[in-house]
C-alpha positions in Angstrom: 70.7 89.5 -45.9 68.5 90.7 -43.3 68.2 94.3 -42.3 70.1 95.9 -39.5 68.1 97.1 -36.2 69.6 99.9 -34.6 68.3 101.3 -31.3 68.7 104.7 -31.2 67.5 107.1 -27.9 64.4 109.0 -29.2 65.3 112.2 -27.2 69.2 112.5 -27.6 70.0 110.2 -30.5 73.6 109.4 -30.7 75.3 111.3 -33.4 77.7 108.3 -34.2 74.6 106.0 -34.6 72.8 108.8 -37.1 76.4 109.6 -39.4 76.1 105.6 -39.5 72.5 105.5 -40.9 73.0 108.4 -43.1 76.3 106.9 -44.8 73.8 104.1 -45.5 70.9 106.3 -46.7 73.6 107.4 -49.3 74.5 104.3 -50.4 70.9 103.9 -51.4 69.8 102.4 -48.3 65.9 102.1 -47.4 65.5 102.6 -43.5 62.2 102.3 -41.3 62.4 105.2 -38.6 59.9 107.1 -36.1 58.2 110.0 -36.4 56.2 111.6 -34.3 52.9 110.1 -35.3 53.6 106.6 -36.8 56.7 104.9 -38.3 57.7 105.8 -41.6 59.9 104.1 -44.7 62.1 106.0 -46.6 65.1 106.8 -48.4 67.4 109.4 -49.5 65.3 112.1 -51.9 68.0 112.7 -54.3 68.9 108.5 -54.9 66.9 107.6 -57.8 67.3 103.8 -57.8 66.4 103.6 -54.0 63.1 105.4 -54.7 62.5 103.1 -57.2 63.3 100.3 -55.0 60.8 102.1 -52.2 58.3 102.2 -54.6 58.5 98.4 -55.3 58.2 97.8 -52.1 55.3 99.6 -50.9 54.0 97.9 -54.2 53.7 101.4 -56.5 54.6 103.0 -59.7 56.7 105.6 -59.2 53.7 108.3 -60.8 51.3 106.7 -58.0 53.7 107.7 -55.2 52.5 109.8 -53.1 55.6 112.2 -52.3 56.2 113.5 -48.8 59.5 114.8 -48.2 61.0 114.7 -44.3 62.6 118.1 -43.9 64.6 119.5 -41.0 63.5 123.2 -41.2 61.6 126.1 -43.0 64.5 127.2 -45.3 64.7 123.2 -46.6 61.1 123.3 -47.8 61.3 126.1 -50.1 63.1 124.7 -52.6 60.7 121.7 -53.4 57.6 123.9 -53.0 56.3 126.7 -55.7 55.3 129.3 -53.8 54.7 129.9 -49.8 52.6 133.3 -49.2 53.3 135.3 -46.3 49.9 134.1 -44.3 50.9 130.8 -45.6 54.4 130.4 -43.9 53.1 132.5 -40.5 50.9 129.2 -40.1 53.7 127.0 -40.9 56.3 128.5 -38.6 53.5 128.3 -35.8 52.8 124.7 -36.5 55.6 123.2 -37.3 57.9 121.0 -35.9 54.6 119.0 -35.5 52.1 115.7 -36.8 51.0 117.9 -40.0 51.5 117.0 -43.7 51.1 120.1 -45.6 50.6 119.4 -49.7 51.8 122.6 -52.0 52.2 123.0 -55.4 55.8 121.8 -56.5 58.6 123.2 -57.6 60.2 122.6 -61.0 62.8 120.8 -59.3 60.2 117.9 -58.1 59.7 116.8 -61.2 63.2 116.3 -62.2 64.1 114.0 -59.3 61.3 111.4 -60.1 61.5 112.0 -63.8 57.3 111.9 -62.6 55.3 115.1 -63.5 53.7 115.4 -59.8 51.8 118.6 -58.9 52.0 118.6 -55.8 54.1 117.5 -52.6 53.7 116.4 -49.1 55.8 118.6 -46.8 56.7 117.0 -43.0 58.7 118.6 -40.2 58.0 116.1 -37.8 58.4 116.9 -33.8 61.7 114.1 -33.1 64.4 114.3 -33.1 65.8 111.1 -34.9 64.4 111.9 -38.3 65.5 115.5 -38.2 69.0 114.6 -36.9 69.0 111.8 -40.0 67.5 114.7 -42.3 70.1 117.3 -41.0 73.2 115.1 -41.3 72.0 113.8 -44.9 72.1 117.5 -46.5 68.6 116.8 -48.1 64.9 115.4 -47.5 63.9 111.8 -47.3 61.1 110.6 -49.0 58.9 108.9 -47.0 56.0 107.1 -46.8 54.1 105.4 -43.5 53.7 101.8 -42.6 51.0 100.2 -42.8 49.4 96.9 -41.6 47.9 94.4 -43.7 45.7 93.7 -41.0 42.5 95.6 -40.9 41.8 96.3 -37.5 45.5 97.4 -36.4 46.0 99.9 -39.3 49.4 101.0 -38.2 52.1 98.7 -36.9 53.6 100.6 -33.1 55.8 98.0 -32.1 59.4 98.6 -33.9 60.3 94.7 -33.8 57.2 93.7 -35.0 58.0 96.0 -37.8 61.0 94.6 -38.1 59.7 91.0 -38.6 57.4 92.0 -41.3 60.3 94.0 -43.5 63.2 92.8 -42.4 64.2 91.1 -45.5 63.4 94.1 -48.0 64.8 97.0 -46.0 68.5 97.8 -45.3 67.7 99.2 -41.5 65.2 99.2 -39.1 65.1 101.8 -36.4 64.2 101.3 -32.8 63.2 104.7 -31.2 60.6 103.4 -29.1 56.9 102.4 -29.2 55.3 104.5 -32.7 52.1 106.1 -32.6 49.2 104.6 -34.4 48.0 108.1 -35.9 48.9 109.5 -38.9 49.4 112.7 -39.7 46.8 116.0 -40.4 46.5 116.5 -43.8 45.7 120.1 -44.7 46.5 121.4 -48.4 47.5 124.9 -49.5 46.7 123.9 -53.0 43.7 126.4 -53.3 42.6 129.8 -52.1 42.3 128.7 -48.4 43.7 125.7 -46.4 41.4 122.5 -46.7 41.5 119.6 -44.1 42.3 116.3 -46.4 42.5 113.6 -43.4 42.1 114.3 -39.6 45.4 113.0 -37.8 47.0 113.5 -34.8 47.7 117.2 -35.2 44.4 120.1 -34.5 45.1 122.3 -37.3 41.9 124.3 -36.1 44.0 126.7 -33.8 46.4 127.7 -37.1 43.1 128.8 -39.1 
């Protein structure tokens, strides 16, 4: 059966549309939603058999996956992340809502939802409102991960139907908040003594230095 595409308004998304994608997200739905870089697939955090089914479609083992988590807020981050000094969260609550991914050590409760030993985790608050509001209403994180293009020149797909043509029959739900960005993220990791630049996105992490 195909997937399901839902327009929802990017600025003021309706909360009846959002309790509908987040019943679905706990019934181990994947869903395809905007961010504000580039779209992103995910799934509820705490559904193992839907990660597992994410992973199989983005083609990974589950120890290869790379884990960002979509949070709504500061307090949500804590609790997948080992340790957040005081200079450390200053720069996050300055940056953030915003196009960063910011790796940290990860808790010891990481672990235990992949059954995956991982070291370290992604960590988004992305500026929109439609993955927050899905995020918020959930209870928990999505995992996520973005969407890419096979082909090489367009890297990330921008156009939501087009999106939808090339998943529509291994997703649950396909989002339409608009045109997405063809950006990714800033990666910057807190891993080590001082904050190192991993890829140069859309966000300038310089001012936060």
């Amino acid at each position: 059966m195909a997937a399901v595409f839902l327009s929802i308004h990017p600025q003021n998304p309706e909360q009846r549309k959002i309790a509908q994608v987040t019943e679905l997200l706990r019934k181990g739905g994947i869903i395809i939603y905007p961010t504000d870089t580039i779209y992103g697939i995910g799934c509820d955090l705490t559904n193992r058999k839907s990660i597992e089914r994410l992973c199989k479609i983005m083609n990974v083992k589950p120890h290869k996956l790379d884990l960002s988590f979509i949070c709504n807020d500061l307090s949500h981050i804590s609790e997948y992340v080992k340790r957040i000094d005081t200079p450390v969260f200053k720069i996050l609550k300055k940056s953030l809502p915003g196009p960063f991914t910011y790796l940290f050590e990860s808790s010891s409760k990481v672990p235990k939802i992949l059954d995956v030993n991982k070291k370290t985790v992604g960590i988004r608050i992305p500026d929109h409102p439609i993955p927050r509001a899905l995020v918020e209403k959930l209870g928990n994180p999505l995992i996520t991960s973005s969407i890419k293009d096979d082909d090489a020149i367009k890297v990330y797909t921008t156009d939501p139907e087009e999106i939808y043509d090339d998943f529509k029959n291994e997703v649950d739900l396909v989002i339409d908040g608009g045109p997405g960005g063809h950006i990714p993220s800033t990666v910057v990791d807190f891993t080590g003594a001082t904050p190192t630049i991993i890829r140069n996105g859309l966000g300038d992490f310089a001012p936060y230095l």
